[in-house]
C-alpha positions as CSV (number, residue, x, y, z in Angstrom):
1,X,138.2,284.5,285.4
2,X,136.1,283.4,282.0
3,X,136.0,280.0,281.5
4,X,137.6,278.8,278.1
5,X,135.0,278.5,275.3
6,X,134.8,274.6,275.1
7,X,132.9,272.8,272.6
8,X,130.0,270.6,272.3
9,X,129.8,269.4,268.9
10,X,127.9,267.4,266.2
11,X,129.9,266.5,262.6
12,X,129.8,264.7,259.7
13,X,131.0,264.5,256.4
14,X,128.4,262.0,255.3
15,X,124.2,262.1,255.4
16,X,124.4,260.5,258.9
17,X,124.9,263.2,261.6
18,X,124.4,262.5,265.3
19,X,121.0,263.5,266.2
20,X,121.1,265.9,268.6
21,X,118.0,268.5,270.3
22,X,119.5,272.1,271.7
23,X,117.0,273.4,273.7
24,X,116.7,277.7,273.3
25,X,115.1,280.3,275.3
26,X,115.6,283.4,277.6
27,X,116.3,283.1,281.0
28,X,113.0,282.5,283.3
29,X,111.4,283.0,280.2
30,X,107.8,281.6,279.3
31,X,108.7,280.2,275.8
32,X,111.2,277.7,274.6
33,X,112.2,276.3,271.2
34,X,114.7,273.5,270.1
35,X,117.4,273.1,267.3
36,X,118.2,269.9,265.6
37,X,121.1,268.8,264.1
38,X,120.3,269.8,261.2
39,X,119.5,273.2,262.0
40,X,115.5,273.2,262.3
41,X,113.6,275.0,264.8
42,X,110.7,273.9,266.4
43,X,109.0,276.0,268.2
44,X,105.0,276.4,270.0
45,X,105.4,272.8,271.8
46,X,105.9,270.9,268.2
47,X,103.3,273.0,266.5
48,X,105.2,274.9,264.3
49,X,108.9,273.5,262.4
50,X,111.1,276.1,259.9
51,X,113.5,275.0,257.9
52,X,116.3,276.6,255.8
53,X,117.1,275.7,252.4
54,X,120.6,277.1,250.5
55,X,120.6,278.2,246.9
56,X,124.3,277.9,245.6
57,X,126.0,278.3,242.5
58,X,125.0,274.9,241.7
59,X,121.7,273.8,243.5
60,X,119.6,273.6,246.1
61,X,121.4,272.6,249.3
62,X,118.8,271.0,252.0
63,X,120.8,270.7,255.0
64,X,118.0,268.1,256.2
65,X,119.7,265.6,254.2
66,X,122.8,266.9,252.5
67,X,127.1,265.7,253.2
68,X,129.0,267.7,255.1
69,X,126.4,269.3,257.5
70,X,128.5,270.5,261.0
71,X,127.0,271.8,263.9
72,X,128.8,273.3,266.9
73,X,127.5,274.8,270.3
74,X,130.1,277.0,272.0
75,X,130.6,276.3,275.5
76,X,127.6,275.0,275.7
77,X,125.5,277.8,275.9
78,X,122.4,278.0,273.6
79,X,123.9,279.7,270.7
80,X,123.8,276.8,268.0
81,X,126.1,277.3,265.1
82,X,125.2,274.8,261.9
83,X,127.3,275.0,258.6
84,X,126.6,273.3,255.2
85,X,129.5,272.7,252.8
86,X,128.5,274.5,249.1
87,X,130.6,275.1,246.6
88,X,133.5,277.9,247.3
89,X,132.7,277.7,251.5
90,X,129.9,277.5,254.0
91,X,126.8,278.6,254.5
92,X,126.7,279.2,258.4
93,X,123.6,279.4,260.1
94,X,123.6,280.9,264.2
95,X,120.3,280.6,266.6
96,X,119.9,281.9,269.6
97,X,116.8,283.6,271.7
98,X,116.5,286.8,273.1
99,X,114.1,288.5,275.2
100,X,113.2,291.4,273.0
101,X,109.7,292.0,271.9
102,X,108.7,289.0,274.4
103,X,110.8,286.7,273.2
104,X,112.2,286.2,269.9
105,X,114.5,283.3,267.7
106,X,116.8,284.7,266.1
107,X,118.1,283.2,263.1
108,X,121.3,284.9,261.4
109,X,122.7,283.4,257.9
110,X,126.2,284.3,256.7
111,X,127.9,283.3,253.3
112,X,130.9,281.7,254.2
113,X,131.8,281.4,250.5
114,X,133.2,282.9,247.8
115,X,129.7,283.3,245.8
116,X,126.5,284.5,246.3
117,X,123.5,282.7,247.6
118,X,120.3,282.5,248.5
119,X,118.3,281.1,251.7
120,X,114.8,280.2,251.7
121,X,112.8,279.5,254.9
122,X,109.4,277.3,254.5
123,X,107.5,279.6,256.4
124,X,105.7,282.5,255.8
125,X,106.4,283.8,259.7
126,X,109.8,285.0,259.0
127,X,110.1,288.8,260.3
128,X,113.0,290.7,258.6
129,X,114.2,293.8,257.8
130,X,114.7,293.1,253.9
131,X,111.9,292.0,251.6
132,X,112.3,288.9,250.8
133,X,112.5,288.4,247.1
134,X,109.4,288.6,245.0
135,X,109.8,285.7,243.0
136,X,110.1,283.1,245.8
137,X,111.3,279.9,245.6
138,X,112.9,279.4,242.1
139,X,114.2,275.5,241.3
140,X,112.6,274.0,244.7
141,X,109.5,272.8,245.9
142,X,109.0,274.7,249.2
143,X,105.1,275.2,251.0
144,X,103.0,278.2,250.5
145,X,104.0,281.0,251.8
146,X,108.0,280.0,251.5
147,X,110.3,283.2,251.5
148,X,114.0,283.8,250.1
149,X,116.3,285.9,250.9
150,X,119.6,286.7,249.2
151,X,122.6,287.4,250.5
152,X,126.4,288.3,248.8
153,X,129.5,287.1,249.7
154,X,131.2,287.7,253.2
155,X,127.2,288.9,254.1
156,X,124.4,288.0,256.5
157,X,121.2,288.1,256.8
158,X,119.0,287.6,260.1
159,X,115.4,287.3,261.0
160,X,113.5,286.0,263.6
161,X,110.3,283.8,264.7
162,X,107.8,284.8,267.1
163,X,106.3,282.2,269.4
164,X,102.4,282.0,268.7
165,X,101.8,283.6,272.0
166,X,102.9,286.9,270.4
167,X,104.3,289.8,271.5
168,X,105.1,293.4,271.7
169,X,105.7,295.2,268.3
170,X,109.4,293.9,267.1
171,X,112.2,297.1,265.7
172,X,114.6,296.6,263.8
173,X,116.2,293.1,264.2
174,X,119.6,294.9,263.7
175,X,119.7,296.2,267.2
176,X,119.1,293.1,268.6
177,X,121.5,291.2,270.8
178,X,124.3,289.4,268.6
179,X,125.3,285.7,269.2
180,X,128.8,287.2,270.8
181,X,127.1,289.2,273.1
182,X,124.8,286.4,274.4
183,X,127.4,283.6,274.6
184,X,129.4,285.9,276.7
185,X,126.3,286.4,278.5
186,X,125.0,282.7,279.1
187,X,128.4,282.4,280.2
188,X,127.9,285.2,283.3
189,X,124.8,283.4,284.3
190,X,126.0,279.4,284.4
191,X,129.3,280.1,286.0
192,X,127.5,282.1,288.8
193,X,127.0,278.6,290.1
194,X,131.0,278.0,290.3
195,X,133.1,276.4,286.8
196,X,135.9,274.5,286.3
197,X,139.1,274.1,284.1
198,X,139.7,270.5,283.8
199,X,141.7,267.8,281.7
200,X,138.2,266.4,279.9
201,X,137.3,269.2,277.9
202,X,134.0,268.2,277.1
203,X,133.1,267.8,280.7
204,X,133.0,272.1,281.6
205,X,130.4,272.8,277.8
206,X,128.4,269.8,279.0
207,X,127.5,271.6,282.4
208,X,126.6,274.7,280.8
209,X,124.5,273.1,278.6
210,X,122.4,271.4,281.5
211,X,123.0,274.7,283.4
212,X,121.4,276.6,280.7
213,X,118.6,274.2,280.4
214,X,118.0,275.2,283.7
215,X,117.9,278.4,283.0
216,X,115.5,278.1,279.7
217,X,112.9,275.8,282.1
218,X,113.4,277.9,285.6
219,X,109.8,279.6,285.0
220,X,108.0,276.5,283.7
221,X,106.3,273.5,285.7
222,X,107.8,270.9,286.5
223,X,105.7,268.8,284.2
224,X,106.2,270.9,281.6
225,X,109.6,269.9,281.8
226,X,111.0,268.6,278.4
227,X,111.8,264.5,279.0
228,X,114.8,264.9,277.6
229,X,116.1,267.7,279.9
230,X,114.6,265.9,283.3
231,X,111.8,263.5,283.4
232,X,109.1,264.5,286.4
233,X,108.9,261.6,287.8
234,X,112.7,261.2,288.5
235,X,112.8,262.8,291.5
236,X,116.2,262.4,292.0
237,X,117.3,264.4,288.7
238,X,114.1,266.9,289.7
239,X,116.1,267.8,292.7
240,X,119.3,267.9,291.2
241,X,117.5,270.7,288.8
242,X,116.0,272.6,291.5
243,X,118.9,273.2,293.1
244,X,121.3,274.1,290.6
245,X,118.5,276.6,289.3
246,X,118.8,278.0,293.1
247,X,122.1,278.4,292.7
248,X,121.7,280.3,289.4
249,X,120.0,282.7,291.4
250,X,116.1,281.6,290.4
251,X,113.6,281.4,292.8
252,X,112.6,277.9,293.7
253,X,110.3,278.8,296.7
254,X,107.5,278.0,294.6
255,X,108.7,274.3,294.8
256,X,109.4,274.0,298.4
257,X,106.3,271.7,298.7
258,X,107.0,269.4,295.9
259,X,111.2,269.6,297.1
260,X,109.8,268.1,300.4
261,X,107.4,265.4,298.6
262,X,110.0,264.2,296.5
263,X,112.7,264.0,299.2
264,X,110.6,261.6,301.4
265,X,110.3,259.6,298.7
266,X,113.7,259.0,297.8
267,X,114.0,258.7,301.7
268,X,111.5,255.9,301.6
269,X,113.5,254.2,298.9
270,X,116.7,253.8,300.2
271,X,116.6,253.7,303.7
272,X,117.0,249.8,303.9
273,X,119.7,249.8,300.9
274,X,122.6,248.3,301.8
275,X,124.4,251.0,300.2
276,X,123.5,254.9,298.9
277,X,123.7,255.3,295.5
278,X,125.9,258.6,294.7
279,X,123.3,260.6,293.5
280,X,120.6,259.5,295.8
281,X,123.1,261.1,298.4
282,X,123.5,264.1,296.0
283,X,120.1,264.8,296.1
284,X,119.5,264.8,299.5
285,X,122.3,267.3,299.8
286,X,120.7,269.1,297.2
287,X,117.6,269.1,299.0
288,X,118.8,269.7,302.4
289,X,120.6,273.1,300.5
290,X,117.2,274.0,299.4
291,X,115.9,274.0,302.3
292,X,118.0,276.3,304.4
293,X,118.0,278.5,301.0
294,X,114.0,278.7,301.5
295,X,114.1,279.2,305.5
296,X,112.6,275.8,305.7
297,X,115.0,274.9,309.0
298,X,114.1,272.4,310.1
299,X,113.2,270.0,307.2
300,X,116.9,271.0,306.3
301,X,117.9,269.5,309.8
302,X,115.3,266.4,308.8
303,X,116.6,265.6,306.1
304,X,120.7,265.9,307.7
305,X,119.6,263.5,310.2
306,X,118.7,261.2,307.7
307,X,121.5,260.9,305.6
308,X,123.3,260.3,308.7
309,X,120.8,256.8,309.2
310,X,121.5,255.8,305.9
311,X,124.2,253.3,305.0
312,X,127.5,254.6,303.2
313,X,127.6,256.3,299.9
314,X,128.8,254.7,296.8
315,X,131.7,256.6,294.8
316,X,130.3,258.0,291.1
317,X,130.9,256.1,288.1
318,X,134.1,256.3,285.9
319,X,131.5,257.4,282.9
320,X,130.3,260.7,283.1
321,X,126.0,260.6,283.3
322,X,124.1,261.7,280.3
323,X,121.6,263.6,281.9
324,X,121.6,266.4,284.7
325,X,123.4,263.7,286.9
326,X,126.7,265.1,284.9
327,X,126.6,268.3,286.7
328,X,126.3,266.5,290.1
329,X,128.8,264.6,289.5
330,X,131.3,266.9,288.3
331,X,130.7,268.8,291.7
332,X,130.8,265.4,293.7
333,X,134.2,264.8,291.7
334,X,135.7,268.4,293.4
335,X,133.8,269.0,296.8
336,X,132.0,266.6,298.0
337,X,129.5,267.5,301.1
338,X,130.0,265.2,303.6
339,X,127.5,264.0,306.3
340,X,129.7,265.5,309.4
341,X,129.6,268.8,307.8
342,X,133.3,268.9,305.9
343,X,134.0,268.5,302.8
344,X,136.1,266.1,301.0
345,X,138.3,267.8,298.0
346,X,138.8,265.4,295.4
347,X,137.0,263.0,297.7
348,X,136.9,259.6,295.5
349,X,140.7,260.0,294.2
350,X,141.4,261.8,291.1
351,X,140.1,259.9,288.0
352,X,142.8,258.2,285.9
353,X,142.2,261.4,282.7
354,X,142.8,264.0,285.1
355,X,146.5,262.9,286.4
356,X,149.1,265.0,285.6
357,X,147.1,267.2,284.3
358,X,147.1,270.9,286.4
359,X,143.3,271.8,286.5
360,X,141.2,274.4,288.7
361,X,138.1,275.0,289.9
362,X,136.2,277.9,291.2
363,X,133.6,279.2,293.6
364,X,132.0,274.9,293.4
365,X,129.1,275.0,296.4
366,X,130.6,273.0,299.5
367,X,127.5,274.0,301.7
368,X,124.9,276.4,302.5
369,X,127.5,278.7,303.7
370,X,130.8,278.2,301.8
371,X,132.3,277.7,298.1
372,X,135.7,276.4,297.9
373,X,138.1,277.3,294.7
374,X,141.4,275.1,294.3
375,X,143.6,274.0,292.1
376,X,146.3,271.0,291.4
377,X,149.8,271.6,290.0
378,X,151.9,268.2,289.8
379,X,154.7,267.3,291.5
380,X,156.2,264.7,289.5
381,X,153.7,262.1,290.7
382,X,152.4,263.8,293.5
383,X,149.5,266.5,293.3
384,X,150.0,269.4,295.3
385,X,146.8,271.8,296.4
386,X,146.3,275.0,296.1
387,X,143.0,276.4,298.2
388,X,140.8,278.8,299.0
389,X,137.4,278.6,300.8
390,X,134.9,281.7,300.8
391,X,132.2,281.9,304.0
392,X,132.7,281.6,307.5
393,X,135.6,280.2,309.1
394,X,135.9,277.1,310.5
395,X,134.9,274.7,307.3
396,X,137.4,271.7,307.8
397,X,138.3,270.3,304.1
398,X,139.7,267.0,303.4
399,X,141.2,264.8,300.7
400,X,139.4,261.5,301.0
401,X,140.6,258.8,298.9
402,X,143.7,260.6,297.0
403,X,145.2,261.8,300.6
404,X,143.3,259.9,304.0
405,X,145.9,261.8,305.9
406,X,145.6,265.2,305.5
407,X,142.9,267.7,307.0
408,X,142.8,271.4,307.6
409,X,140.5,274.3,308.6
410,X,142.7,276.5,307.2
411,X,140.8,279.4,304.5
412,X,143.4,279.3,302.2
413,X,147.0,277.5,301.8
414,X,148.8,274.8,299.6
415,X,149.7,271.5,300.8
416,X,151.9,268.2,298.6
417,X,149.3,265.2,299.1
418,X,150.4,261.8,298.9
């Protein structure tokens, strides 16, 4: 089952919107661009910035600086929706990448209004299937080279932007993917690595987001990695990427040196601690996954032997992380690896938002060898658990802090904890 569409957003009804990069690309793909707020794309590492620019009945709108500029990504998947208020509606603007022609952004504009209007892009790069208007920019100082386009009521227009590496030869941008068709299919690819229905709505379109940046940076190097998605020297985020990109389905073999570098450091760090920080412990989960993924058996057994030397885990914050963390810790909140081999269901108790509240979760990693799908339905005050683990048999689950008592090996069933 589809997760709902959630929604990350970014709004304003004055000049001050959140500031906010989306990063956009293909899958394992070589190029990458970003999104701002405000709707401009940057693309070729910085090199190269277009902006859009509304004629309405009344003026210019710059949506660099103008009220009432809204932005919206779906579920979290990279297909970035920004609207400017003009008289009579909205003029909606929709990015997204696709993989055609070796990589395109496409850039759709519809008049959500009840007049005509015109776009203008400050770039001469702009492939289209319409000639753009031969009088250019008309009331506006734009750049050399600046095209418009119009476009009538209820209509759209879309063109794309090649990255300066270039290409094969580009059809007609009609037939290209729509921004439906590749929600639906970002969708596919980041619940492949389990999803969840839960009370915080944001939580879910966060992962994706982080999921998908995964996605968009799977083929790049690790220092090529964008600071602002994970920084290369934190190698406990690094790891945390790596392995939800494995679980994605990329191939991380290429990393396998650099997993095992990084995972003796944090091992040198926190082997004296008093206590394990929560992700620290993630990681090395994450790592000791990796390694049984890449046939590297016995650093995967190295690295289970020392989690078992180190001192007890801490439980994650209250406050969801800002930064790839959040996917670890969602997945720590539901199944939480243990040391002994089980895994504890709602582990650390079930956090304050989420009671009495039904919620569910599906196909969430529990070890090399299993997933586990579940779901709570309330009893007056009193959760009661619905189950079901897929691998082998013999996976002994637990409820940690919300029930100490209970335990079973069972593959599927329903139990009332305390």
């Amino acid at each position: 089952m589809n997760q709902p569409q959630g929604l990350v957003s970014s709004i304003s009804l004055s000049s001050n919107v959140r500031p906010a990069t989306h990063h956009l690309g293909v899958r394992g793909g070589a190029f990458s661009a970003t999104v701002n707020e405000r709707g401009a794309i940057t693309m070729d590492g910085g090199a190269r910035i277009v902006n859009w620019f509304v004629a309405a009945d009344d003026r210019w709108h710059t949506p660099a600086v103008e009220q009432g500029v809204r932005q919206q990504r779906r579920a979290g998947v990279p297909v970035i929706e920004t609207r400017v208020r003009i008289p009579g509606g909205d003029a909606v603007q929709r990015v997204w990448c696709v993989p055609d022609a070796g990589g395109l952004v496409v850039v759709e504009i519809t008049n959500d209004s009840t007049l005509p209007i015109a776009v203008a892009f400050d770039s001469p790069d702009v492939l289209c299937d319409r000639t753009p208007s031969p009088l250019g920019p008309q009331g506006i100082e734009l750049p050399k080279g600046s095209v418009v386009f119009p476009i009538g009521h209820t209509s759209s227009l879309r063109v794309a932007l090649r990255p300066s590496s270039g290409g094969a030869s580009v059809g007609s941008l009609a037939a290209l993917p729509g921004h439906d068709q590749l929600q639906r299919g970002w969708l596919a690819s980041v619940e492949r690595a389990g999803y969840a229905v839960l009370p915080d709505k944001a939580l879910p379109s966060i992962v994706n987001r982080l999921r998908s940046d995964c996605l968009v940076f799977s083929a790049h190097d690790i220092d090529e990695w964008p600071e602002d998605f994970v920084a290369s020297d934190d190698d406990v985020a690094v790891v945390i990427a790596l392995h939800q990109m494995m679980l994605l389905g990329e191939d991380t073999s290429r990393h396998v040196e650099d997993i095992a570098e990084r995972t003796e450091r944090i091992l040198g760090q926190v082997r004296r601690e008093s206590e394990t920080q929560w992700d620290v412990e993630r990681a090395l989960y994450c790592a000791q996954h990796l390694f049984v993924a890449l046939d590297e058996e016995r650093a995967a057994r190295d690295v289970s032997r020392a989690r078992g030397q180190l001192a007890q885990a801490s439980s994650p914050p209250n406050v969801v992380p800002k930064d790839v963390r959040a996917v670890a810790w969602m997945e720590e909140m539901l199944a939480s690896p243990r040391r002994d081999g089980s895994v504890g269901l709602l582990q650390h108790g079930i956090p304050t938002l989420w009671r009495g509240v039904n919620l569910e979760c599906h196909r969430i990693v529990a070890s090399p060898e299993h997933t586990v799908s579940f779901g709570v339905r309330w009893h007056g005050s009193r959760p009661a658990l619905l189950w079901e683990v897929g691998g082998p048999f013999g996976l002994r689950l637990g409820a940690g802090a919300t029930d100490p008592s209970w335990s079973t090996t069972d593959p599927a069933g329903d139990a009332l904890l305390a």
